[in-house]
N, C-alpha and C positions, 0 to 999 in steps of 0.2 A: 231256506234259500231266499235271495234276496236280489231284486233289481237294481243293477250298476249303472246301468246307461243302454240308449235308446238312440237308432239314429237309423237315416235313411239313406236308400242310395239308389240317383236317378238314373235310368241306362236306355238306350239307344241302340236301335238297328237300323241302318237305312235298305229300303227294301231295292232291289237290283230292277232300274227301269222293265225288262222283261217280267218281271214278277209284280208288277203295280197293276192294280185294277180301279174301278171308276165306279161308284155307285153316287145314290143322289148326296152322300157325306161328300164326295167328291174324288180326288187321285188320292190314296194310299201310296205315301213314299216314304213311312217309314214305323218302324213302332218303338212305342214307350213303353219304360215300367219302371215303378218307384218300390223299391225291395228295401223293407224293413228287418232292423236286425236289434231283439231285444236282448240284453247281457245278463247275466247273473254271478253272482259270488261261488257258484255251483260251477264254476268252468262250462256250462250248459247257453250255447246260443241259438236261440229261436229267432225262424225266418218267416218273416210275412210278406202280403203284398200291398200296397195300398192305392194302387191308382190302376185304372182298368176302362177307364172310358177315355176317348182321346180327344176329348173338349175339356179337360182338367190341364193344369200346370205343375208336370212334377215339381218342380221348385217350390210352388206353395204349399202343395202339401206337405214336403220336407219342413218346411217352417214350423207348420202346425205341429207334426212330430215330433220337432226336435226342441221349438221354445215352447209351446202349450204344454202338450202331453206330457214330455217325458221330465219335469218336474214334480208333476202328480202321483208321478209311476218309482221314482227313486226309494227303495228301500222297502216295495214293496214284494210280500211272497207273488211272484207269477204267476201260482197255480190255481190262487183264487179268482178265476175267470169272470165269474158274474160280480165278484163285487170290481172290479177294477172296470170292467164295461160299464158298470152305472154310474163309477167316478168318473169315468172320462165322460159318459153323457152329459150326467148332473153337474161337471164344473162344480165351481164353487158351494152349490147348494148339494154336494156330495150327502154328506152330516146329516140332515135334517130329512133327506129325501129316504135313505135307508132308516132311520130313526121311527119314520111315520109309516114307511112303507108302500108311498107310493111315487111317483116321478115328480120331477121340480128342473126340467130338462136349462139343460145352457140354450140362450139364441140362436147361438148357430149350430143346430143339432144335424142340419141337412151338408150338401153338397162335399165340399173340400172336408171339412170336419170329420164327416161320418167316413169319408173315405181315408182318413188317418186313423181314425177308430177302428175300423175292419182292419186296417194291416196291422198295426199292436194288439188284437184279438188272436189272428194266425200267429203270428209269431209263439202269445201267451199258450193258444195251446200246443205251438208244434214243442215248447219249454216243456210243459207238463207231458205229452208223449214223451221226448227224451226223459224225465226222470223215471219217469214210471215203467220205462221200457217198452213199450205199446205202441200201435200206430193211432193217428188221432181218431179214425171212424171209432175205434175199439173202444173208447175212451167216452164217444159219445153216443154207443149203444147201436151194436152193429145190427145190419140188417142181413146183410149180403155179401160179398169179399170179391162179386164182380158184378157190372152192369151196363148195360146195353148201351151203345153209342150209336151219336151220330155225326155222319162227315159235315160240317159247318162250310159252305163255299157258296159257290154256285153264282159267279157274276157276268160269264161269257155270255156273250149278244145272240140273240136268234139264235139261229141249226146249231150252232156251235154249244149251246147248252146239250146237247142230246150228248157229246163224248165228256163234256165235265164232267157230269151230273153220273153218267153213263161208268164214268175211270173210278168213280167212289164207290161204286157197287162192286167193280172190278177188285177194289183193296181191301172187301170183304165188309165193306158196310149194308145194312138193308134199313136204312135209315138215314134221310139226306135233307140237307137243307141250303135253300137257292134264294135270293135277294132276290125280291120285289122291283128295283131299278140296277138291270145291268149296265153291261160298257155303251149299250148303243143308247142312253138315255128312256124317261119315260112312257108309256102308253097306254091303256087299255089292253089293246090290239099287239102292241108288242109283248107285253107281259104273256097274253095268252098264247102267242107264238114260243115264247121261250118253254112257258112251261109245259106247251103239246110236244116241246123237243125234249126237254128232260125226262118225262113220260116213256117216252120212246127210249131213252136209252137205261133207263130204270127198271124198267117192265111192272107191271101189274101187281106186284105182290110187295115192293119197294116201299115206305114211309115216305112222304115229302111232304113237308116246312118250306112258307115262303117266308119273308123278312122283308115289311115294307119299309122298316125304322122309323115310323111316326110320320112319313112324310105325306099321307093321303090326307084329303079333308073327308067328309065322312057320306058325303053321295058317292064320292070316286070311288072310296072304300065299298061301299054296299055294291055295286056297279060290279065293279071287278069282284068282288068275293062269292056274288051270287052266279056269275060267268066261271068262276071257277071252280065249283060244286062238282063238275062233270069229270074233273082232275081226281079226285079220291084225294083231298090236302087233308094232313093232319094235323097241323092248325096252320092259320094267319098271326103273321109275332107283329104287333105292333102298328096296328092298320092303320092309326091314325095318331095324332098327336098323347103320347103317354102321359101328358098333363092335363088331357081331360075325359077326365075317366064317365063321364057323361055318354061323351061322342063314342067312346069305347061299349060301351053297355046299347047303345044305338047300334052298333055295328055287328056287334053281339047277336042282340034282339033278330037280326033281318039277314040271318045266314045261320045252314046248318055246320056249316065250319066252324071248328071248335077256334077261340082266339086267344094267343098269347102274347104278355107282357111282364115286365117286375126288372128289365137288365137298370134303370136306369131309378130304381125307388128304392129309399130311404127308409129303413128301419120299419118294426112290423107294423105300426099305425097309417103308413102308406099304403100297406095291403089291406089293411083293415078297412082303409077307402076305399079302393078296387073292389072290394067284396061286397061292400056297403051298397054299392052300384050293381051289382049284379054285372060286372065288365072284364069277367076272368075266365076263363076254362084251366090255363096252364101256366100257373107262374114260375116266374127266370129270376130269382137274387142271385144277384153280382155278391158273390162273399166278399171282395172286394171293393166294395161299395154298401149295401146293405149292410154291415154291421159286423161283418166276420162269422164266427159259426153259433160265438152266442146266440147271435140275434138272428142269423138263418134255421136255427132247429126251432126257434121261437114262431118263425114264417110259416116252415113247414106244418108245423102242427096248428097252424089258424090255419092253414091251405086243408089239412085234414079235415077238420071239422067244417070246411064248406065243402067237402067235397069234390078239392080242386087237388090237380094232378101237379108235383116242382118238376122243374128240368131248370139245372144251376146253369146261370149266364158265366164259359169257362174261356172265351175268345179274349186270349191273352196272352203272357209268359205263361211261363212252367211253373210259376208257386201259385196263381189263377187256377190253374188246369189241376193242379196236386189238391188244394184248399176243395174245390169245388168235387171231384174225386168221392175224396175222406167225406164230404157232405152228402153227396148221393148216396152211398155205401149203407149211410145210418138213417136215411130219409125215405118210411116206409112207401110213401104215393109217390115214391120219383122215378121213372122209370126210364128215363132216357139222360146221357151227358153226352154233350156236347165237344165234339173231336175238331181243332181250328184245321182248318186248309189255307192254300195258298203260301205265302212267305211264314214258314215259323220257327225262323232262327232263335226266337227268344221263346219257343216252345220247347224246343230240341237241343239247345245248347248251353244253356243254363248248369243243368245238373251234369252231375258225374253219369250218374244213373239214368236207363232209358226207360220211359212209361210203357207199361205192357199192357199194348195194345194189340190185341190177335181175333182176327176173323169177326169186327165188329165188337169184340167186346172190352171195357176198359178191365184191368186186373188190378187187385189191391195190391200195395208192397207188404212185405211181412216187416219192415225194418221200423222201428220206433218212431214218432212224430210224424210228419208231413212223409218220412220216409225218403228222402232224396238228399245228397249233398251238395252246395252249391262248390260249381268249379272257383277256382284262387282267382282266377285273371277275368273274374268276370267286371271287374269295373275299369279295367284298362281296356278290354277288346271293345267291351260297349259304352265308352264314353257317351255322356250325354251329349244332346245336340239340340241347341233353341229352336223352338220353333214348331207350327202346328204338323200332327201327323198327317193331315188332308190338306190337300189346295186344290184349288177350283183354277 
């Protein structure tokens, strides 16, 4: 079997002003996603994703996919995962980097790059499940065939968090998670109002995750994270800026709240920094971003050997949330994924196929690769649309 062609496709939801919320990113008025689709001479097409954070530009990473990669990638067997991951890393110094056995990585190994990398990884394995007939966890050493979720939301102002927060537990989650800056902007004091109301409508036996997004500096952080100790949080994601993993391990250090990070880092020697630091309890790879699944069971297993817990970053489309799935499934210290709330038309309407999700817990599919069929008409209803998904 052999790779024919490679290419990408940007798409578009705008979200229904009723359904926009406001965090410190700013208004959410719409979502992106960039769906990779790699070809074979095998009639067999594999779908990935490769864009998952929305300060990226689908169109560029389409470029990347379509003039970089997918000359490297022509006539290649698909199945061979790991060497096709080092070729796209190593560029040009492919040859010599496998020869010797160790890396000789391309310049731009990070940002846009790596995120064209991860989505022609999902694609290569959802190719290798379809041949093999298998779903991809199966493929990459199951654990489990179902596992625990959590409702991802949480950005309603003051009282009004107690029935958000309150409605997820209602839909059979006992696991939730609420943004650090909702609609009524930042505080201290507002923060711990919101989350003495979610509390309230969660009850006592409930998980809750806050999500600062990097935006605290790191007194503010320790400030609010040792005020919220009284909450039972089961972790803080991102208290401070994720680029420095310093301030993070500060933050760490001066709270018994466990702190999580990884949606926004690059390949396993980004973690290998976070660890380095002593500034992780719970890492989030974005398989769509980190590297795809080669390079997330790579993560997971340095996450193991520190003795840190995954929960995959899934707040996306439907090949995000499927990729990230099949990765939890086979990922023995991962014990919670991630369920998007709010607008998720391009959760929900993507595939043919509905994700079974029952009473809190996500379920494996039994059907071969990623398991899901992409509907026909998905690049005509979601036409792309320029422009950032947040405005201020």
């Amino acid at each position: 079997m052999e790779i024919t062609d490679v290419r990408a496709l940007p798409l578009s939801h705008p979200i229904p002003e009723s359904e926009q919320h406001r965090t410190d990113l700013g208004t959410k008025v719409k979502n992106d996603a960039l769906l990779v689709f790699v070809e074979t001479d095998a009639g067999i097409t594999g779908i990935g994703e490769a864009l998952a954070i929305p300060t990226s530009v689908p169109t560029a990473v389409k470029a990347v996919i379509e003039d970089d990669l997918k000359p490297m990638l022509i006539g290649e067997d698909p199945t061979y995962t790991e060497r096709l991951w080092e070729k796209m890393y190593n560029g040009p110094r492919f040859a010599p980097a496998i020869d010797r056995g160790y890396s000789q990585p391309r310049a731009d190994r990070r940002g846009i790059t790596m995120e064209a990398i991860a989505g022609v990884d999902i694609a290569l394995w959802d190719i290798t499940g379809k041949a093999l007939g298998e779903p991809v966890y199966r493929l990459l050493g199951p654990v489990r065939d179902s596992i625990r979720a959590y409702a991802s939301g949480g950005w309603a102002p003051g009282e009004e968090a107690e029935a958000e927060l309150g409605g997820y537990v209602d839909r059979g989650f006992d696991a939730v998670k609420m943004r650090v800056v909702g609609e009524g902007g930042f505080s201290i004091e507002k923060t711990l109002a919101r989350v003495a109301a979610a509390r309230r409508g969660i009850g006592s036996e409930t998980d809750l995750m806050l999500d600062a997004h990097g935006s605290l500096d790191a007194p503010t952080a320790i400030k609010l994270a040792r005020r919220l100790e009284e909450y039972d949080i089961a972790w803080l994601e991102e208290p401070v800026s994720p680029d420095n993993h310093d301030r993070l391990a500060e933050v760490r250090r001066a709270t018994e709240i466990p702190i999580a990070t990884g949606e926004v880092e690059h390949t396993r020697f980004d973690f290998h920094d976070l660890f380095a630091h002593d500034a992780v309890d719970i890492v989030q790879p974005d398989l769509c971003r980190a590297g795809g699944f080669t390079e997330v069971r790579r993560i997971a297993a340095l996450a193991s050997a520190e003795g840190a817990r995954v929960a995959p970053h899934a707040f996306g489309s439907a090949v995000l949330f499927a990729a990230g799935m099949h990765a939890a499934l086979a990922v023995p210290n991962c014990r919670l994924l991630e369920v998007p709330q709010g607008d998720t038309t391009l959760l929900d309407e993507l595939f043919e196929e509905s994700f079974d999700v029952r009473d809190g817990t996500v379920h494996a599919p039994d059907r071969p690769g990623l398991g899901f069929t992409l509907r026909d008409d998905v690049g005509d209803r979601f036409e792309y649309i320029e422009g950032p998904e947040y405005v201020f």
